[in-house]
C-alpha positions in Angstrom: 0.0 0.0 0.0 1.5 3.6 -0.8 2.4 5.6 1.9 2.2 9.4 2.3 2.6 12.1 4.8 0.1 14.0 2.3 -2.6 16.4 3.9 -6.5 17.3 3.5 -7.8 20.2 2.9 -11.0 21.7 4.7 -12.3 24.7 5.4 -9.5 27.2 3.4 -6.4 25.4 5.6 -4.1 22.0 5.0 -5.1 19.6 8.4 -2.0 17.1 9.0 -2.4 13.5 7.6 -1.5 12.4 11.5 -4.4 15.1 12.8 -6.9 13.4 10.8 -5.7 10.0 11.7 -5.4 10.8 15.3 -9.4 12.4 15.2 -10.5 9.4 13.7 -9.1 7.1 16.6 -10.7 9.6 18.8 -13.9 9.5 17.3 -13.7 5.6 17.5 -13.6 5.9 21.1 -15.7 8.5 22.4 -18.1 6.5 19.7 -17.5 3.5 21.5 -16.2 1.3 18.5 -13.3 0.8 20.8 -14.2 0.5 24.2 -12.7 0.5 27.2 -10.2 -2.0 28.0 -9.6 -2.2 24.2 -6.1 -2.0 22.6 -5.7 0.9 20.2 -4.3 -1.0 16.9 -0.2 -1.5 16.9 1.3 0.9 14.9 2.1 -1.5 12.2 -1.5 -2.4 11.6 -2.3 1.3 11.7 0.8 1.7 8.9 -1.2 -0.9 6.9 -4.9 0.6 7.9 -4.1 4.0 6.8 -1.3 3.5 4.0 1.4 6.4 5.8 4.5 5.7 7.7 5.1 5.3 10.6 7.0 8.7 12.0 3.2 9.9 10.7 1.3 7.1 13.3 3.4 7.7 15.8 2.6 11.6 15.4 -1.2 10.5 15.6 -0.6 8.7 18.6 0.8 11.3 20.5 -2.4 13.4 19.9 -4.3 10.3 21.2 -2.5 9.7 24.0 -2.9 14.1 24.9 -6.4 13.6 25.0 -6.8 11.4 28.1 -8.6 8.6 26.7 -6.2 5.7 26.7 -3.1 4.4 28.8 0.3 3.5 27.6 1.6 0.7 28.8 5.2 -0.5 27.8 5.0 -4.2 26.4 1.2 -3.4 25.5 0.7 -0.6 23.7 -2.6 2.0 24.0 -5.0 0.8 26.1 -8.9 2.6 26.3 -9.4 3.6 29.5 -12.2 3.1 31.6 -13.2 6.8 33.0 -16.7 8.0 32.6 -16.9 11.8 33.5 -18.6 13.5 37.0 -20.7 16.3 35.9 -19.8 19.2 38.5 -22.9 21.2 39.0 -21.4 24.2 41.0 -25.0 25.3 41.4 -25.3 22.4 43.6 -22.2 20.6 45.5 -21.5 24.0 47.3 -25.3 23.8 49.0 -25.6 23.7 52.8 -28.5 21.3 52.4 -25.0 19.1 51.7 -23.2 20.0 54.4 -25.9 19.6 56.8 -26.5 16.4 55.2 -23.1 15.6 56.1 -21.9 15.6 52.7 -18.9 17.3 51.7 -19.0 18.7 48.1 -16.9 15.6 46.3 -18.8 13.3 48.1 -22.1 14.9 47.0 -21.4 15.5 43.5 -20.1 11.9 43.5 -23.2 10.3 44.7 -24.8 12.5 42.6 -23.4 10.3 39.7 -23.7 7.5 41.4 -19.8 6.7 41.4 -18.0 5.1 44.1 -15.7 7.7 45.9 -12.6 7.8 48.4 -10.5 10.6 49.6 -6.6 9.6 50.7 -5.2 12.7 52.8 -1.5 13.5 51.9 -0.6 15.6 54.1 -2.2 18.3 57.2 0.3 20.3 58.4 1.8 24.4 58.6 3.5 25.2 55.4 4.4 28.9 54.0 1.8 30.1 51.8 3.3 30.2 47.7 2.7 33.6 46.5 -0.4 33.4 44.9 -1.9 31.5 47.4 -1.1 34.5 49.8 -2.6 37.5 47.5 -5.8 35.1 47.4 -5.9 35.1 51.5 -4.6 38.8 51.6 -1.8 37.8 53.9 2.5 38.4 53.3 4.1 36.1 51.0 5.3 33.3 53.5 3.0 33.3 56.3 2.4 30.2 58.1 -1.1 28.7 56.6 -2.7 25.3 57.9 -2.4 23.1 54.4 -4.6 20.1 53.5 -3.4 18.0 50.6 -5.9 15.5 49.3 -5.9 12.8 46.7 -9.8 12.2 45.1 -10.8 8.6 43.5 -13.6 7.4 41.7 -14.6 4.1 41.5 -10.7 3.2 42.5 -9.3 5.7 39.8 -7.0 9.0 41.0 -8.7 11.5 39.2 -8.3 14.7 41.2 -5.7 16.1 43.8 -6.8 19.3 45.9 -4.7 21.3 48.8 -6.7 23.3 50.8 -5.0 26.7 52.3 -6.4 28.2 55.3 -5.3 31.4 57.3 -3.4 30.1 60.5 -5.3 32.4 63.0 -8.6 30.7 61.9 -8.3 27.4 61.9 -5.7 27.2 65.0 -8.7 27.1 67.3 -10.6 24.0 65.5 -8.9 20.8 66.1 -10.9 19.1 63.6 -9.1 20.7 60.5 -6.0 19.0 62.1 -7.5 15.7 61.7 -7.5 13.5 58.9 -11.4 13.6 59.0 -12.6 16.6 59.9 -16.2 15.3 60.6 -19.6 15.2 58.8 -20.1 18.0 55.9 -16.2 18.2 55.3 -14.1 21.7 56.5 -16.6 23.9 55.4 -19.1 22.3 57.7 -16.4 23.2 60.2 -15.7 26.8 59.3 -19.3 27.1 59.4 -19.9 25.8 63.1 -16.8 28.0 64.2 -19.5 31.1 63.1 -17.9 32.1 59.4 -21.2 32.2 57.4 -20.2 31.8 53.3 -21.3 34.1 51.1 -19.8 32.7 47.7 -17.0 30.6 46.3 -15.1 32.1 43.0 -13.2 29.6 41.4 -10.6 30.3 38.0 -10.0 27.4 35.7 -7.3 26.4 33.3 -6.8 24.1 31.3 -3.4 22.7 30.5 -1.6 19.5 29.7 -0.2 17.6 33.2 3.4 17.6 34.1 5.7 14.5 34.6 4.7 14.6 38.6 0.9 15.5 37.7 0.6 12.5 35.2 2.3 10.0 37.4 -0.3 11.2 40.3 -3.2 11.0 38.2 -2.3 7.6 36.4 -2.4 9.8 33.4 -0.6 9.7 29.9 2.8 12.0 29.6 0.7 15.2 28.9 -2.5 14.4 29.0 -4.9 17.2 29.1 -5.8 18.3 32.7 -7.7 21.2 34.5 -6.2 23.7 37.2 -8.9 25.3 39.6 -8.2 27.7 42.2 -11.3 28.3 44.5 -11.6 31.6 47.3 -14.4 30.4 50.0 -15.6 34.1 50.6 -17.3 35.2 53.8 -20.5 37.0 54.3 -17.6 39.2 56.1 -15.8 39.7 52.8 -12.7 37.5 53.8 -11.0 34.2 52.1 -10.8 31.6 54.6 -10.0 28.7 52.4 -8.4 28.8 48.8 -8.0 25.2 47.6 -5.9 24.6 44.7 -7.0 21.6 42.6 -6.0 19.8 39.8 -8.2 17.2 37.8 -8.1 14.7 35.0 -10.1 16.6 32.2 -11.7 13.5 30.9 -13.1 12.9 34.1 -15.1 15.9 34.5 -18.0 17.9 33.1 -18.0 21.5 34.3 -21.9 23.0 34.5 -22.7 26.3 35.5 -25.8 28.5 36.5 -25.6 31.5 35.0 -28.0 34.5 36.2 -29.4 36.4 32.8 -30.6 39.7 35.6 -29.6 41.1 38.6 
């Protein structure tokens, strides 16, 4: 069969013979022509399939492996992976009516989905807040914050770590943010019985691919597309008590928000 490292054209501009290639196997998935637990073809049967070489297959696969949806595995080649997406509702997982429940907000919007979820702790301890962290909690670059380092699975999968950063003069009163559980309805529940009422959470995304560390973490491919969150809990008293920094496996979530059309 010829090869070629020809490409198509569409809509006014040349797409890559390996782009094409790699949407395809993409499509295939998210289709659920190969599902998971499936191995993606070998290279030399996708040399054969698609008649290019195989500096353009290996191109393809890199875009492939970027987009979350299969593990590499030396000895074994692309494997599908097995990682339906949460739908965050950030209308809902923030709601008292949670945290009264008991719930914290991973654990709602989990059972919300009707995944199975656990929560390993990393770390609790003081640690000098970075500088961004800092200009969130309007305190000097340095200061001495209580940190809480998490690591989120669903249905025995990483998919998420989160470190919470809390101002040092309001937590060191409430033992429970020292412990590994903090008790029913999570930290905010806790904030909330020490009397700091919450009057919104602002969170900035970004999405990026993961580093080395981040992919190792997350069980994800080098690269592999993930989003970075930063969240300010905000008081009714205008102050940030909590900014958690998170970072989550993209093709494991769905982002919904409830936008207000008036004042």
């Amino acid at each position: 069969m010829r090869r070629t490292m020809g490409t198509a054209v569409g809509g006014g501009r040349a797409v890559p013979r390996y782009v094409q290639i790699a949407d395809e196997i993409i499509q295939q998935i998210r289709a659920g022509v190969l599902k998971p637990g499936d191995l993606v073809p070998s290279e030399s049967e996708l040399v054969e399939r698609y008649g290019v070489s195989g500096g353009t297959i290996r191109k393809a696969m890199v875009e492939v492996r970027a987009s979350g949806l299969v593990d590499t595995r030396h000895g074994k080649g692309s494997i599908v992976k097995d990682r339906p997406p949460v739908r965050l509702r950030s209308s809902d997982r923030f709601r008292a009516s949670h945290r009264r429940g008991g719930k914290a907000a991973y654990l709602a919007e989990s059972a919300q989905s009707g995944a199975a979820a656990k929560v390993s702790v990393l770390y609790i301890g003081p640690m000098e807040a970075p500088e961004e962290i800092a200009g969130r909690l309007d305190v000097p670059g340095g200061t001495q914050v209580l940190a809480r380092r998490r690591l989120y699975f669903r249905n025995g999968v990483p998919v998420e770590t989160a470190t919470s950063y809390l101002p040092w003069d309001v937590v060191k009163d409430i033992p429970e943010l020292f412990a590994e559980n903090p008790g029913p309805g999570g930290i905010y529940a806790r904030l909330e019985d020490d009397g700091h009422t919450f009057a919104e959470f602002v969170e900035t995304l970004q999405a990026r691919p993961a580093a080395k560390a981040e992919a190792s973490e997350l069980a994800l491919s080098p690269g592999a597309p993930v989003v970075h969150l930063l969240r300010d809990a905000v008081t009714d008293a205008g102050r940030v008590v909590e900014v958690c920094d998170t970072l989550m496996a993209a093709d494991q979530f769905v982002f919904e928000y409830r936008i207000p059309a008036s004042d």
